[in-house]
N, C-alpha and C positions, 0 to 999 in steps of 0.2 A: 565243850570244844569238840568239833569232828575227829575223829581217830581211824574212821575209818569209811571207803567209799561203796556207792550202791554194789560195786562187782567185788568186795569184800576186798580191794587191796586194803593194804596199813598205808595208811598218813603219815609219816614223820616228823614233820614240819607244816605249820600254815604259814606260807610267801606273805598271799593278801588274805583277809579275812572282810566279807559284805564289800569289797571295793567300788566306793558309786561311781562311775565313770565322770558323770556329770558335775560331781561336788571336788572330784580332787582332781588337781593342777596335776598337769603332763610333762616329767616322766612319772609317773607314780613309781616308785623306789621304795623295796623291800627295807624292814632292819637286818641288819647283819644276820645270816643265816650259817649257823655250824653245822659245818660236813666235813666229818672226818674221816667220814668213809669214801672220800671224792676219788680218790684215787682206783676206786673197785668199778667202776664201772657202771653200778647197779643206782646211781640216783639219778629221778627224771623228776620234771615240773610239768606239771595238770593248771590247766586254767580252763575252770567250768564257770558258767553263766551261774550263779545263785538264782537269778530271776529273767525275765525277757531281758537282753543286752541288743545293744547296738552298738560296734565297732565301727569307728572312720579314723581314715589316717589324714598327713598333711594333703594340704590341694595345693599343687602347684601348674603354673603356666610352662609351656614348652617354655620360653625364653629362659626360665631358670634353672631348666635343667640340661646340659649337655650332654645330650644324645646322641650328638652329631647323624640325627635323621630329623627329615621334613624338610620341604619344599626350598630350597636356597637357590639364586643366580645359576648357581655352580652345578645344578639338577636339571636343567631344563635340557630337553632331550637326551638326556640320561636312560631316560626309564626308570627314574629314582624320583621318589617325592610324589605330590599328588601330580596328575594329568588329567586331564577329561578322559582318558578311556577307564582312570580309577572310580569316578564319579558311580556313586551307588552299589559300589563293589564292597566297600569294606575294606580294601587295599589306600594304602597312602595315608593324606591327611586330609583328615574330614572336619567341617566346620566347630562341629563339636570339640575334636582333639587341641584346635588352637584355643580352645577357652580355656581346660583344665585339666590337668591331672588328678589322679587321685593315689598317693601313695597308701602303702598298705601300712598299718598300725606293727611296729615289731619290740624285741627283746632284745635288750643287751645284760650281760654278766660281768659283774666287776671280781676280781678274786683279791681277797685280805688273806693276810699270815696272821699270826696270833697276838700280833700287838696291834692289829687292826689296818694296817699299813697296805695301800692298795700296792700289788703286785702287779695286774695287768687287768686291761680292760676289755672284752671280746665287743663290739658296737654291731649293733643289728645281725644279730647271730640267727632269729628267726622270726619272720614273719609273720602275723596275724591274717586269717582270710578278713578282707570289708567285708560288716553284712550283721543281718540278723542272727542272735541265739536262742531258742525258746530254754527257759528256766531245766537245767541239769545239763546240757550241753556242752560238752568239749568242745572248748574254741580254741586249743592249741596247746600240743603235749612233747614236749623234747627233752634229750636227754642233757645233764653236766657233761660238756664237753673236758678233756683233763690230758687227754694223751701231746697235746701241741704244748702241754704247760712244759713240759721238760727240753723246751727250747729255750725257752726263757729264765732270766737270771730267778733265781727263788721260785719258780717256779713247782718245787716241790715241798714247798714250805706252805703250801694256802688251806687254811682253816674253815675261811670266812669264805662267803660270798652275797652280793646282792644282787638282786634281780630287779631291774628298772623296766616300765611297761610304758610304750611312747606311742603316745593317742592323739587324737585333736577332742579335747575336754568339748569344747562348745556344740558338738555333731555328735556325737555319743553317751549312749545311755543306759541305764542297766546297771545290777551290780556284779560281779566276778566276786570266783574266791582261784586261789592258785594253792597247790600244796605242792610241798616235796614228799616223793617216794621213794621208797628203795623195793627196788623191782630185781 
């Protein structure tokens, strides 16, 4: 078992351990993770590439997502939306943009008390860059967020937490490893 990383931090915890991007269904979801130190401030989650990785997120079409930008009736001599003087600028909306989106792969954190009982759920708390990782590579490192917990009801009661990683399995490849540390 790793215990400890190339720049000598301690490991505390393995999140994921060889995670194949490609072999496991999205969200890939940690087992319950004990932090009892959550409230100190000092644990963060490491997700390094074990081997060449390749991260993609969902793909969506402008129509699915409201952005309330691109080209509409309601734009035209505006100076909003694509025009011809946009044409080759990189300003507006360009052929390409009406085909696809590509969101960015991210992290949510669910927080459990000690009968396992989900307390609250933070959703897409961070971001993945899309893209290549060659093997040792930090592909994204943040901290347990814990201070917004004392808004919430039992919010000072959380033990547990999991860590769900949300990818598009069929574009992505590679394996991860993610650990908790205490920094």
């Amino acid at each position: 078992m790793d215990n400890i990383l190339r720049d000598g931090t301690q490991i505390d915890q393995t999140v994921f351990k060889d995670l194949n991007l490609n072999e496991t269904a999205s969200p890939a979801v940690s087992d319950f993770i004990v932090v009892p130190a959550l409230y100190t401030g000092n644990l963060h989650i490491e997700i390094v590439a074990k081997e060449e990785c390749e991260i993609h997120g969902e793909e969506i079409t402008p129509e699915d997502e409201d952005t309330g930008e691109g080209n509409t009736p309601e734009d035209e001599g505006t100076g909003e939306g694509n025009t011809p003087e946009d044409e080759g600028t990189g300003e507006g909306n360009t052929p390409e943009d009406e085909d696809t989106i590509e969101l960015s792969p991210y992290i949510d954190i669910e927080y459990f008390d000690r009968e396992k009982n989900s307390v609250f759920k933070l959703e897409k708390y961070v971001n993945i860059p899309i893209g290549e990782y060659s093997a040792g590579t930090i592909m994204s490192e943040f901290s347990l967020p814990f201070k917004f917990l004392k808004n919430i009801e039992n919010g000072d009661k959380c033990y547990y937490v999991k860590i769900s990683l949300n990818y598009v399995q069929d574009t992505s490849s590679g394996k991860l490893n993610a650990y908790l540390l205490w920094i």
